[in-house]
SERO-921488 format. One record per residue (C-alpha): residue in one letter; x, y, z; residue number from 1. Coordinates in nm, 3 decimals, decimal comma, always signed. Layout:
N
   type        c1        c2        c3   seq
      A         X         Y         Z   NUM
...
! end
This chain:
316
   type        c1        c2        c3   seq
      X    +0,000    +0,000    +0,000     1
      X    +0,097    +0,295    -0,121     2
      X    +0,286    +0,596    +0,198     3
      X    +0,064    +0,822    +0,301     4
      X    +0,307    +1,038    +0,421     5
      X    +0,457    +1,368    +0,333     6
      X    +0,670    +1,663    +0,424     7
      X    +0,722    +2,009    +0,349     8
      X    +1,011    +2,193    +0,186     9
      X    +1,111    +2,293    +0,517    10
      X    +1,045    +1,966    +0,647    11
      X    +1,282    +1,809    +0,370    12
      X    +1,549    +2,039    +0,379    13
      X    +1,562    +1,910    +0,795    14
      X    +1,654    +1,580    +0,646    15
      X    +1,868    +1,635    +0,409    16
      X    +2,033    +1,862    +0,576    17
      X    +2,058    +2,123    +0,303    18
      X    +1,897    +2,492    +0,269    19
      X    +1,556    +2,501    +0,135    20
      X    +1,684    +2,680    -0,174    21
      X    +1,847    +2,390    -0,271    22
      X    +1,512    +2,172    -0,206    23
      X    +1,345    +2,387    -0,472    24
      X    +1,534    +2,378    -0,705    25
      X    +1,548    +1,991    -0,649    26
      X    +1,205    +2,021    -0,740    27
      X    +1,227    +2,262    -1,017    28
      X    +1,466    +2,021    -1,171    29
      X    +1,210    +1,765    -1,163    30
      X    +1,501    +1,551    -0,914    31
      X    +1,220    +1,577    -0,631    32
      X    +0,876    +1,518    -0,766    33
      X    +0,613    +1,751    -0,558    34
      X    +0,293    +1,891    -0,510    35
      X    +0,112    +2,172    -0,379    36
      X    -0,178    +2,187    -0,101    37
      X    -0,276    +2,511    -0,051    38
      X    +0,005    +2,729    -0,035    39
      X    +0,215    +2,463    +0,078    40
      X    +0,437    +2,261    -0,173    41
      X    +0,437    +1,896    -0,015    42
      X    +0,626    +1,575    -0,132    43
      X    +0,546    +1,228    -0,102    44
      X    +0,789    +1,038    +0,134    45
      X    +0,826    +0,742    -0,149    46
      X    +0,950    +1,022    -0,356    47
      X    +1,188    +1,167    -0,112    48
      X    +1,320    +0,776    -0,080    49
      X    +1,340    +0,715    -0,411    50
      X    +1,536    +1,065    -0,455    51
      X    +1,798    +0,958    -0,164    52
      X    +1,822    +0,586    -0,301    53
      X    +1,922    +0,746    -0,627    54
      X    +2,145    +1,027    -0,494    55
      X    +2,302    +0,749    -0,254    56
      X    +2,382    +0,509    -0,641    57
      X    +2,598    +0,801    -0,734    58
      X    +2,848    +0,735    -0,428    59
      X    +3,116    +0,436    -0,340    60
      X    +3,304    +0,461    -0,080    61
      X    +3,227    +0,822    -0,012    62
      X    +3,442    +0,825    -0,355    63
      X    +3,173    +0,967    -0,723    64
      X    +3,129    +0,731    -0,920    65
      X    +3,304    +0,753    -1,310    66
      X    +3,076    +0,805    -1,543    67
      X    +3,040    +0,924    -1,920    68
      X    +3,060    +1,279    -2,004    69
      X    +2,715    +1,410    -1,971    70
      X    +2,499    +1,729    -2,048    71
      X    +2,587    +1,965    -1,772    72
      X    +2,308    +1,990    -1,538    73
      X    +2,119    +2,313    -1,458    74
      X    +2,332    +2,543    -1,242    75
      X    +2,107    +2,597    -0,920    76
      X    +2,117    +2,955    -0,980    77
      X    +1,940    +2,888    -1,317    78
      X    +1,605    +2,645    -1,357    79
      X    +1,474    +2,597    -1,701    80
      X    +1,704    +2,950    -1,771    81
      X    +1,503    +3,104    -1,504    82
      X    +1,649    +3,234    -1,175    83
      X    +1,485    +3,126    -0,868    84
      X    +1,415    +3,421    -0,633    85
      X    +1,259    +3,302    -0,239    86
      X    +1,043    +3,531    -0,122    87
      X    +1,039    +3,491    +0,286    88
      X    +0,747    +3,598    +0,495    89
      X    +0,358    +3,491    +0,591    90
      X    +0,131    +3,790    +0,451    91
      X    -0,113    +3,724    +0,163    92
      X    +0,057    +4,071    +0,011    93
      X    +0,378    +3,852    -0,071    94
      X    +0,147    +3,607    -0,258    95
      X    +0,075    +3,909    -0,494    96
      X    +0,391    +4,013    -0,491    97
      X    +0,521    +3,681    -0,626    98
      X    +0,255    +3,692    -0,872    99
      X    +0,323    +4,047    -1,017   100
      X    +0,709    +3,948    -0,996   101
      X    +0,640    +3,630    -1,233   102
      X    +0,410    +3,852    -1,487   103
      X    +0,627    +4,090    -1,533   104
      X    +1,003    +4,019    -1,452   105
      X    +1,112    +3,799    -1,725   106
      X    +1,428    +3,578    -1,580   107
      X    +1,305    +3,497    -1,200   108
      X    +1,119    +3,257    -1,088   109
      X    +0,943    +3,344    -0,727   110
      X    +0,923    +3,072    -0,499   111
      X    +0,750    +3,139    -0,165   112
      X    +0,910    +3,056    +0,215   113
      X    +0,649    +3,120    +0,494   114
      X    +0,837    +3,169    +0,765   115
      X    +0,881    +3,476    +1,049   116
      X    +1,049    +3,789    +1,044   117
      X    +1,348    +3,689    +1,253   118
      X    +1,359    +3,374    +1,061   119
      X    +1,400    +3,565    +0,712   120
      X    +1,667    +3,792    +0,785   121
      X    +1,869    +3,511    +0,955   122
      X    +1,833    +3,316    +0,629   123
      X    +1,866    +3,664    +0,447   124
      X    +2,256    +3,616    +0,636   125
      X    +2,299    +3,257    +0,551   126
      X    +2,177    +3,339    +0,146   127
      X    +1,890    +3,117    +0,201   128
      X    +1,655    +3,411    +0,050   129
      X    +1,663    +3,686    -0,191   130
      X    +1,345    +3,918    -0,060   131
      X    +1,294    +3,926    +0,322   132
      X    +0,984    +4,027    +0,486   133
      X    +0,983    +4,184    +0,825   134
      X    +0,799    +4,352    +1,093   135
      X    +1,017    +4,341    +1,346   136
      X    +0,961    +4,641    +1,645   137
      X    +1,223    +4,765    +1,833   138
      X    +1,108    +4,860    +2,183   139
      X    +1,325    +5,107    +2,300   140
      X    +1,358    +5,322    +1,965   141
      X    +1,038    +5,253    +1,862   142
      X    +1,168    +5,166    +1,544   143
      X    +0,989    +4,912    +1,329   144
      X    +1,275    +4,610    +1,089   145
      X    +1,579    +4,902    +1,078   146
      X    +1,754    +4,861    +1,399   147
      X    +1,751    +4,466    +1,389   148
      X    +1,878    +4,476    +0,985   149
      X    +2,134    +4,661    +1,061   150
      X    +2,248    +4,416    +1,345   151
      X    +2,203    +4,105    +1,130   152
      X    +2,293    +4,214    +0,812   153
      X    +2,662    +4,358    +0,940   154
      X    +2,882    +4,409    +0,629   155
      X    +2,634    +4,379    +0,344   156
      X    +2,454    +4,619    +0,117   157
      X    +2,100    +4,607    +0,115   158
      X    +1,801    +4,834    +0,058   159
      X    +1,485    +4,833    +0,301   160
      X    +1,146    +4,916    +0,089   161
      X    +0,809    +4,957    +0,230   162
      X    +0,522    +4,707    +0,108   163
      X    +0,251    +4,844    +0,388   164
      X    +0,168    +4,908    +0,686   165
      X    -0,103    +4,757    +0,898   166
      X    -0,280    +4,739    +1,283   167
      X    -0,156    +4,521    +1,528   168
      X    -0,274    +4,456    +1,837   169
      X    -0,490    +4,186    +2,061   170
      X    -0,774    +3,916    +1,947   171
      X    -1,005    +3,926    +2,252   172
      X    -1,413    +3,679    +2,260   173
      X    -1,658    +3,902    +2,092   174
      X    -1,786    +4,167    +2,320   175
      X    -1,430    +4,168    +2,486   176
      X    -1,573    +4,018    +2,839   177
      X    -1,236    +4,057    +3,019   178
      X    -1,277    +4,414    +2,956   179
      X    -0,887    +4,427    +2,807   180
      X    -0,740    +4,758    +2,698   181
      X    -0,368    +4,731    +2,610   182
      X    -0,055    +4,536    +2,697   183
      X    -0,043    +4,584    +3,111   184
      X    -0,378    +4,392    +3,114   185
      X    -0,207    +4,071    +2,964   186
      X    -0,089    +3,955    +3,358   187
      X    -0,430    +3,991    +3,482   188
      X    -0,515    +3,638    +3,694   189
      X    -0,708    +3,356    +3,521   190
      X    -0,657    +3,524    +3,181   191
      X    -0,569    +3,225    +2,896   192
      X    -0,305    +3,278    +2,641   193
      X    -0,207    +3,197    +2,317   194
      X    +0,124    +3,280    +2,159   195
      X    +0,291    +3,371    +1,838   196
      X    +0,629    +3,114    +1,706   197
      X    +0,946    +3,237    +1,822   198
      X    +1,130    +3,472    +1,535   199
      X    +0,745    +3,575    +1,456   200
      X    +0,680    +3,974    +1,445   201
      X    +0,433    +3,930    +1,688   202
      X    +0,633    +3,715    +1,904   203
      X    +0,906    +3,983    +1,930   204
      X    +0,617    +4,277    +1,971   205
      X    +0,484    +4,091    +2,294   206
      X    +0,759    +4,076    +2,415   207
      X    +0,924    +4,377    +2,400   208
      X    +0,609    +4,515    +2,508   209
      X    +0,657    +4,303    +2,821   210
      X    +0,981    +4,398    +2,892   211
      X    +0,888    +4,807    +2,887   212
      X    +0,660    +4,704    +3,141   213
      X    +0,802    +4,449    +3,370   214
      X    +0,609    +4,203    +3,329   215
      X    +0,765    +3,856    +3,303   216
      X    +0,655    +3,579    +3,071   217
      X    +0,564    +3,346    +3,299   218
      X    +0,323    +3,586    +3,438   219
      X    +0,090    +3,479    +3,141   220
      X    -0,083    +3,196    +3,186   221
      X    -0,050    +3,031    +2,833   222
      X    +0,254    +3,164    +2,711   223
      X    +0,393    +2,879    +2,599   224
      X    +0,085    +2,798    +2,377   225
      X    +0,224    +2,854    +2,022   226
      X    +0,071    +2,886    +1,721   227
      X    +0,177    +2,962    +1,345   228
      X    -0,009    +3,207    +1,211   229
      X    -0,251    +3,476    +1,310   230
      X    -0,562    +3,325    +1,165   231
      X    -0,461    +3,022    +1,433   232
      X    -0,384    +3,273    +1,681   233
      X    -0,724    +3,435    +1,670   234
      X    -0,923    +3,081    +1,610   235
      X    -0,791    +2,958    +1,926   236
      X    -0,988    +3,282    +2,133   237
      X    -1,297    +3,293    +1,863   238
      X    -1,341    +2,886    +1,973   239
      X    -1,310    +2,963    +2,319   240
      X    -0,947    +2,755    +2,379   241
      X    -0,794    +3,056    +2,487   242
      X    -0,901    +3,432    +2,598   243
      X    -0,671    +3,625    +2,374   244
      X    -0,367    +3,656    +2,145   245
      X    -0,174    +3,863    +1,948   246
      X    -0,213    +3,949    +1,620   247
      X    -0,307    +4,185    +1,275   248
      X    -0,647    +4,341    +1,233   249
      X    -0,683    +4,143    +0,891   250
      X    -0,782    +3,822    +1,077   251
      X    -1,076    +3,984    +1,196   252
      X    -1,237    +3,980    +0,881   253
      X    -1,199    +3,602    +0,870   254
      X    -1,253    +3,456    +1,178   255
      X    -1,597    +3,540    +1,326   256
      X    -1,669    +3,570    +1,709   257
      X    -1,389    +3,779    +1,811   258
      X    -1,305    +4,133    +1,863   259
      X    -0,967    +4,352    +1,762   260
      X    -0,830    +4,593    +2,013   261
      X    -0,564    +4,768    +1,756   262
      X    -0,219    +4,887    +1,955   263
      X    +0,007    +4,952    +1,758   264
      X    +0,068    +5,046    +1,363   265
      X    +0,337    +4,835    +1,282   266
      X    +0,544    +4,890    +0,940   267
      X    +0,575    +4,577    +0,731   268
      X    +0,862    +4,624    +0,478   269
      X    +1,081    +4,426    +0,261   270
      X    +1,465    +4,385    +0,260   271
      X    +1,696    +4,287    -0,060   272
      X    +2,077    +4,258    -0,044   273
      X    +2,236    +4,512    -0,347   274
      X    +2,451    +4,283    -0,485   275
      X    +2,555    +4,317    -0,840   276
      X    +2,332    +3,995    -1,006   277
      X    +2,045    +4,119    -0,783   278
      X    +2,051    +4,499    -0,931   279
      X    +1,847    +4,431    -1,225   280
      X    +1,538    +4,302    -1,075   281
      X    +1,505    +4,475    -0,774   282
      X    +1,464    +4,783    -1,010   283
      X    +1,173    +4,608    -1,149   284
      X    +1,083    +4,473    -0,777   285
      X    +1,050    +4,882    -0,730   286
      X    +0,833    +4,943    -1,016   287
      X    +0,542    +4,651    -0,901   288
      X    +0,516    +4,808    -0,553   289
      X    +0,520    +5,214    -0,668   290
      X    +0,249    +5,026    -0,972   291
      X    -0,125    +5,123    -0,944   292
      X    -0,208    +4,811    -1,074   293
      X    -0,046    +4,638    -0,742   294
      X    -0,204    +4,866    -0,493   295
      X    -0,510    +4,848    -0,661   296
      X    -0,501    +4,470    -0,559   297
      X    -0,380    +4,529    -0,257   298
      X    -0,657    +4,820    -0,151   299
      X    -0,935    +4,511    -0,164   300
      X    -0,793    +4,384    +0,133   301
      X    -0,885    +4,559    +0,452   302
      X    -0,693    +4,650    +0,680   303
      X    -0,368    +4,780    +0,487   304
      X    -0,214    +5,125    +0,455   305
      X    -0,021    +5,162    +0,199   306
      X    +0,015    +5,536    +0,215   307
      X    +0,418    +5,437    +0,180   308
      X    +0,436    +5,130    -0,033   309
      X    +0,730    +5,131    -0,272   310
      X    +0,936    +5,384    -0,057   311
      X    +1,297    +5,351    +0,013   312
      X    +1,330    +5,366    +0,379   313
      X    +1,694    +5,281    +0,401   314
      X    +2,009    +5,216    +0,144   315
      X    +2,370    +5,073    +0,313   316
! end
């Protein structure tokens, strides 16, 4: 009987061992056969098998095998004469993005990571991914992405460019019966709740909101209880499993039976490193965002401002 099982990029690149670049363009090359649930690529774990038993036939001895001269294979910065570009980040704007990028920029192929902010820029450093998302707040500037770039990113050129800007804040039960009006009511007693992934945006808002005021993690009762995404975050409080989270506004439009107390505007912008093969479509990265025809898309979505979208906030 057939395997039922199977694993995401991220979950294959764990067992191999290798960057998830390099699993895509395994399966751009065809070398890992896949499929896509959702906005999740997904592949079988007889095909993963049958990609290690042949990968493993190419080895003695830890020594190649000698073979005939053959067709050089497809450089992995080039699939099918396209360049793959990985576009980090969880927003449905990047979606969008990567589908205004594949219209219009002929010699990239985007390919979509969904991980967190912290996450990104880390693999931004490690040149796991050409366009980083982040909304990343720094509590003691108040800056928003800029001050943690600049600590990651040491020694590399890059430009930071806005893609919008939207309210953050806490998912509380319809008619808010706790009565909750910002961040110092999180540590009230008996309160449930439910957290954001480490290297998440709204992971590192919580908590530097918690350390401006003292209040220590453990103080909230379901801190530990992490979840991936805001539409899980705010589920979890609309179902009744926990009292409230943190989270965008956006989810509100989606998941019923809750309420939005908005805190904070944070800025949600995009980072690309200004190396010399990267030049040419970033300029054409710039023209999409600064496009009407990509913030008319964008403006059906409520609960973005995109009042700056397409500016350069910062050039190293």
């Amino acid at each position: 009987m057939p395997s039922e099982i199977s694993y995401t990029t991220e979950e294959i690149a764990k067992l191999l061992k290798v960057s998830k670049l390099t699993v895509y363009d395994l399966i751009k090359k065809g070398e890992l056969p896949s499929y896509r649930v959702g906005k999740q690529m997904r592949v079988d774990e007889t095909d993963l098998e049958a990609y290690k038993k042949r990968a493993k036939g190419m080895m003695v001895s830890d020594q190649p095998v000698k073979t005939e001269p053959a067709t050089p294979s497809v450089s992995p910065s080039s699939i099918n004469g396209l360049r793959p570009i990985v576009i980090t980040g969880q927003d449905f704007s990047l979606d969008i993005l990567a589908k205004h990028m594949e219209k219009s920029i002929s010699h990239i192929r985007p390919l979509r990571s969904y991980v967190g902010s912290l996450d990104s820029l880390i693999s931004m450093y490690r040149g796991e991914s050409d366009i980083v998302s982040t909304h990343l707040l720094d509590g003691d500037t108040g800056e928003y992405n800029i001050p943690y770039i600049r600590k990651l990113l040491i020694g590399s050129s890059y430009i930071v460019v806005n893609l919008l800007s939207r309210n953050a804040g806490l998912y509380v039960k319809a008619g808010n019966p706790f009565n909750l009006k910002g961040w110092s009511d999180l540590d009230r007693q008996g309160l449930r709740f439910v957290n954001r992934e480490k290297g998440s945006g709204a992971r590192v808002l919580l908590d530097e909101q918690l350390r401006l005021l003292g209040i220590k993690s453990d103080q909230l009762y379901g801190y530990d209880h992490e979840e991936s995404n805001h539409l899980a975050v705010a589920s979890k409080v609309a179902l009744g499993e926990a009292d409230v989270g943190v989270g965008i506004e956006k989810a509100t439009s989606i998941v019923s039976e809750i309420d939005f107390i908005p805190l904070i505007q944070e800025r949600y912008d995009l980072v690309m490193l200004k190396k010399p093969s990267n030049l040419t479509w970033i300029q054409s990265l710039l023209d999409i965002l600064q496009s009407d025809e990509f913030k008319k898309e964008l403006q059906t979505i409520p609960g973005y401002d995109l009042s700056r979208t397409g500016e350069i906030l910062f050039e190293s």
